[in-house]
C-alpha positions, 0 to 999 in steps of 0.5 A: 511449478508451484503447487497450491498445497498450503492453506491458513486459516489466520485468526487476528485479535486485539494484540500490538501492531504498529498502528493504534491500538484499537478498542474491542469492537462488537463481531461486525455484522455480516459475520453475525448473518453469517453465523446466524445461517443454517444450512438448510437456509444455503441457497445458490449466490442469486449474484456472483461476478468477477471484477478487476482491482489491479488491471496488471499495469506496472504501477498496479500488479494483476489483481482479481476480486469475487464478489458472491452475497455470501462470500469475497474472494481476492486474487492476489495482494500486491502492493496498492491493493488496499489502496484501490478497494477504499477508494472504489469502495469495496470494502475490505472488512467483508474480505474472507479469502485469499489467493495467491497465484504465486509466491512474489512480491508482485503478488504478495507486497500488500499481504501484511498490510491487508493483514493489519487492515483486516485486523484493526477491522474486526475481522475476526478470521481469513483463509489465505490460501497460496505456495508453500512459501506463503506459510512462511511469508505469514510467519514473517508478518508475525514476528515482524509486525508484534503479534499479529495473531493469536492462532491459526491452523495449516490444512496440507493439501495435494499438490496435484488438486486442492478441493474445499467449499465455502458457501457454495463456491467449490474451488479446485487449486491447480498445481498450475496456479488455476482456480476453478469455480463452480457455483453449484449445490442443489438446496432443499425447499423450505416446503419439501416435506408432503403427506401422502395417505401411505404415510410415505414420506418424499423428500423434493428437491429442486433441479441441480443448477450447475454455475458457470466456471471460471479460470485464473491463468498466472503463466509468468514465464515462457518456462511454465508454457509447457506444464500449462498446455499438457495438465490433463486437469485441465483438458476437462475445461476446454471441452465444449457443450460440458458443464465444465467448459469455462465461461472465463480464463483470466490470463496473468500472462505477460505479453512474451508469454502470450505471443508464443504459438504453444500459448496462442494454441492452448488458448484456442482449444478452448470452445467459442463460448469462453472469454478470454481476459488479459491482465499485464502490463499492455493496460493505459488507464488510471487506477488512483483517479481521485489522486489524478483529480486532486492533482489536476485541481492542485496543477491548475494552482501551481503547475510546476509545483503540482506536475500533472500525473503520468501513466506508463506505457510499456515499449513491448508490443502486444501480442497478436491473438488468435482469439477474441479477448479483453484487456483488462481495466481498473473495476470491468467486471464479468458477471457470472450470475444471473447471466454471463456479460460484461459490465463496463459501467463502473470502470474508472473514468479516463482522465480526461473525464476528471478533468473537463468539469474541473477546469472550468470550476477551478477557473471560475472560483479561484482565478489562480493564474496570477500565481504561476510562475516559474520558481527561481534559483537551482534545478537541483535539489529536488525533492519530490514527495511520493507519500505524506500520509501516515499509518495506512495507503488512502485514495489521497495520500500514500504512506511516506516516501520522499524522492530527493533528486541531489543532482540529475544523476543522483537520487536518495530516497527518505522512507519506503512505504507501501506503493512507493514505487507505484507512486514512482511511476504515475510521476514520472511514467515512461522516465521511471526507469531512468529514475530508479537507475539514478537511486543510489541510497535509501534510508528508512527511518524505522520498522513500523509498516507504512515506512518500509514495506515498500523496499523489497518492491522498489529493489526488484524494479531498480535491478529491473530497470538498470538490466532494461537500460543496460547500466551496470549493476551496483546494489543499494546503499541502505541506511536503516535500522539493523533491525531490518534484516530479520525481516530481509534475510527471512524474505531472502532465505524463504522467498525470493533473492533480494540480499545481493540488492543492498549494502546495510549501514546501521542507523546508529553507526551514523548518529554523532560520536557513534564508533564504526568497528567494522572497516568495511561499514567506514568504507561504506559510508564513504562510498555513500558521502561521495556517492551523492556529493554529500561532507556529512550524512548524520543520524539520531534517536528520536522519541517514536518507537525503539531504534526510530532515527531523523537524519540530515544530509549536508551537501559539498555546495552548503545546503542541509536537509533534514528529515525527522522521520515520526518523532515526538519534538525532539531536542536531538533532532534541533541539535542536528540540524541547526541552521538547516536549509530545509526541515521536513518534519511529520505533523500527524495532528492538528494542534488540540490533539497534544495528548494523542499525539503523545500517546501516539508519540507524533507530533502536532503542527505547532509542535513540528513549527516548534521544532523549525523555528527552534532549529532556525530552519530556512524553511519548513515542510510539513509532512506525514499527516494523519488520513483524517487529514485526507486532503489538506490538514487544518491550518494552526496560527502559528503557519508563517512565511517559513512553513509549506505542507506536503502534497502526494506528487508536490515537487519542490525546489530551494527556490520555491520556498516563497512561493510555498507559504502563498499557496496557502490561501488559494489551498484554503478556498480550493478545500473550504468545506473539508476544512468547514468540517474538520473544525465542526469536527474540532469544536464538537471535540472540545465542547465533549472534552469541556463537559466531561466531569472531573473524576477522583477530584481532579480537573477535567484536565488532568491525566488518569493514573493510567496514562501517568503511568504510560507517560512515565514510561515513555520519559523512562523510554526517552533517558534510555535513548539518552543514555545510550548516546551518551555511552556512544559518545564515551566508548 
């Protein structure tokens, strides 16, 4: 059992972090008000309610959200959290708290890219609050994201009850992983000051209003059942008629846990009045419906293409309680002021309301039907794209991740970002742990965040899916940069167990010429060569960030992929893959943008066409696109008859490469007005650059000495990488 002893309160600045830097902004507003409050202006939340982000499903972990006018409080940070506040728009920039039930992936995974998020916001301060282990957690994030922040302070608490007020909401942190909220403070009048003949001054008060309580129950094992129902804590909350009694438990309890009698019995102590909220896997809606409905728009232009969605169902039955209760949806909230209801209005629209209206507008306007057929040529390769966005998880696309099913019974994985695994499981649904137990490599390109925080995650569901199907057991194959495990051992060594998962193999030791010291790294990468039925697995340097590398696979019957991870053009990558079948590379930019893309050091679309044609790729798929490209990126003259863009959830194959190229145009009609606006947006961008006037005497064209000198260093960035193959080569 874990106490809820350790508090932080994390202060971001402007430092480095994998994401753009960003200029320094002015304080955000609500934190001006809140700044600008007195207190004696503190009055009791008029509105304070309860809603779910994460109903507990497999693909979105149990997530809580606490909305007060003063104050936003999130309960736990799994992986996808992020991701569902932008998309139903609760924003995140207003988020001041956070607890976590406990300290696992399940409840964390999305905690260091909330952090960024918070910090590129503006946020200027957060309390996280959780287990011991969520001290070292964030000094993960710190070291391994560069510089995260730039101070913070650690309040020790008791380990039996953990008391502290903000804004009038007084949470009490249980050992049990119980949180109490009780919205109470009695508030002076603004006229509460009278003048009596004495002189006598009387101070009024208005009436003591004590606020509802409410509990959050995470029970994750039958063997925390017994603490739970003998805690006199809290006893005082199961009392009826008290000011105590709760108005809500939410239960973060999975289904064996709840079917238990000692469970079902200290659910009953509790008066009738109290509701009861269940959150775990026994929940069938969406989360992600504006990636169903884009879906469902794409399946209609291409159904094998664009395979419809699918939602898990887990095969245990639920439990049979003895009290009324609610399972959980994505955005059912409990309100607990002005009065105690449920609110579904908000909820997320089942799929079939995503899909009644579109079907006929789609049909109408495109008449797309002429396009389907089935793609010829081989089953397998398959390569299935999971996240073809860039920097940070949005409503459309994921952050990279590319499935490649090499054979029905053999699949490699190309980067791992965030949700990975969610992404996993709205594809294939029911059949996902046949998938991860086929999942045999994976290899990540590089250590920015939106390309590997997805691999812990995805470890623990594999080892989890092979005990469910009764396969043996055999750890992942991890090709990524050494780098890496810094961060897996820290995890490993403060966390959670998660080393035996994985046999590493250096990204370097894989590139042309590289010597391999070790016996055991040759043994290794042999495994891996016969593993997935592949004569040569490469590696090289690309120019993004230090230790970044593109690879290409080469399979026993003759086709090549290559995959370039984020990369400026790159010789190194034409070299490696000359002549390939296949080349996914990123094009983060639309072509006008060169000069952000190399301060970014990314490529544009012409650029990454560039790369394909020099390389004489077969075919070419764009990938990796900037969130400003949400829905479809902005088409450059030099797209042809070799080149196709990705899709979250596109599934191709080698044989669909002619049909690629003709989706284009229904894709251009289906997106027209995102399309309009971006090439607004584009012109309004280049009539600003034209009218911009020359400084120093030079061309409006021209570099500032500024960005001569980041350029400079980067070339100087780019010899070292040189170099250094080269003595590979040599030695």
């Amino acid at each position: 059992v874990w106490p809820m002893c350790s508090r932080r309160d994390v202060y971001f600045d402007g430092t480095q972090s994998s994401r753009k830097s960003r200029a320094v902004r002015d304080t955000l507003r609500h934190v001006k008000v809140k700044e600008s409050r007195r207190p004696g202006e503190l009055h009791g939340p008029a509105t304070v309610y309860v809603q779910v982000l994460g109903a507990g499903s497999r693909d979105n972990g149990a997530s809580l959200y606490v909305f007060s006018e003063y104050n936003r409080y999130l309960f736990n940070c799994g992986e996808g959290t992020q991701r569902l506040m932008q998309e139903h728009k609760i924003k995140i920039a207003r988020l001041d708290n956070i607890f976590l039930t406990r300290m696992s992936w399940e409840t964390a995974g999305g905690l260091s890219g909330m952090i960024l998020t918070l910090k590129d916001t503006g946020v200027p301060q957060c309390v996280l609050s959780g287990p011991p282990q969520l001290v070292l957690s964030v000094n993960i994030t710190h070291v391994h994201f560069i510089q995260i922040f730039v101070s913070f302070s650690l309040h020790k608490k008791s380990k039996t009850l953990e008391t502290f007020v903000s804004f009038l909401l007084v949470f009490h942190c249980i050992v049990f992983c119980c949180f109490r909220i009780n919205i109470y403070k009695p508030y002076e009048s603004k006229l509460n000051i009278l003048k009596f003949n004495s002189a006598q001054l009387v101070k009024l008060c208005t009436p003591a209003d004590p606020g509802p309580v409410f509990l959050v129950v995470d029970c994750p094992s039958e063997d925390f059942i017994q603490p739970l129902c003998t805690n006199h804590v809290l006893q005082r909350y199961q009392t009826g008629g008290s000011e105590d009694s709760a108005a809500l438990v939410v239960h973060m309890t999975p289904e064996s846990v709840l079917d238990t009698d000692e469970y079902k019995s200290w659910m009953e102590r509790f008066p009738s009045s109290t509701e009861h909220l269940v959150m775990n896997e026994q929940t069938f809606t969406p989360h992600n419906t504006r990636s169903h409905k884009l879906q469902t728009q794409l399946n209609l232009i291409h159904p094998e293409i664009f395979p419809p969605l699918k939602l898990y169902k887990t095969k245990e039955p639920p439990a049979s309680l003895r009290v009324p209760n609610v399972r959980a949806e994505c955005l059912m909230k409990f309100q607990l002021r002005p009065k105690l209801e449920w609110q579904r209005s908000v909820q997320a629209n089942s799929r079939q309301c995503v899909t009644d209206a579109l079907v006929s507008h789609v049909y109408h306007v495109f008449n797309l039907l002429f396009i389907f057929y089935a793609g010829k040529g081989e089953k397998y390769p398959e390569i299935v794209f999971l996240g073809t966005g860039s920097s940070l998880p949005m409503k459309i696309r994921n952050v990279s991740g590319t499935l490649v099913n090499i054979s029905s019974s053999q699949s490699l994985l190309l980067d791992c970002g965030e949700g990975t695994f969610g992404q996993l499981c709205r594809h294939y649904g029911d059949d996902v742990d046949e998938i991860l137990s086929r999942l045999s490599t994976i290899f990540v390109s590089h250590l920015h965040a939106d390309h590997h925080t997805g691999l812990i995650h995805l470890l623990l569901e594999r080892e989890r899916a092979l005990n469910s199907l009764g396969k043996a057991f055999s750890p992942v194959y991890l090709i990524a940069p050494v780098q890496i495990m810094t961060w897996l051992n820290q995890y490993h060594d403060h966390c959670q167990q998660i080393l035996s998962q994985i046999n590493i193999i250096p990204s370097k030791l894989l590139c042309d010429g590289a010597e391999i010291p070790k016996v055991k790294t040759k043994s290794l990468i042999q495994a891996v060569l016969k593993k997935n039925d592949l004569v040569k697995f490469q590696t090289c340097y690309v120019r993004h960030c230090k230790n970044a590398f593109a690879c290409s696979l080469t399979h026993q019957s003759g086709w090549q992929l290559v995959f370039s991870g984020d990369t400026m053009p790159c010789d190194a990558v034409v070299n490696m893959g000359k002549n390939a079948t296949l080349l996914i590379h990123e094009a983060t930019l639309e072509d006008g943008m060169e000069e952000e893309a190399c301060e970014k050091r990314h490529s544009t679309t012409s650029q990454a066409i560039g790369i394909g044609m020099k390389m004489n790729a077969e075919f070419i798929v764009l990938n990796h696109f900037s969130q400003r490209y949400a829905k479809i990126p902005l088409f450059s003259d030099d797209f042809n008859g070799k080149v196709g863009i990705s899709f979250d959830h596109m599934r191709i194959r080698f044989g669909d490469f002619p049909m690629l190229p003709r989706l284009i145009r229904p894709l251009k009609a289906l997106f027209a007005e995102e399309i309009e606006e971006m090439e607004e947006r584009r012109e309004r961008r280049e009539m600003k650059k034209t009218a911009e006037p020359p400084s120093n005497g030079e061309s409006g064209t021209s570099r500032q000495p500024d960005e001569m000198s980041k350029g400079a260093k980067r070339e100087q960035d780019d010899l070292n990488q040189e170099a250094a193959i080269k003595r590979l080569k040599t030695n």
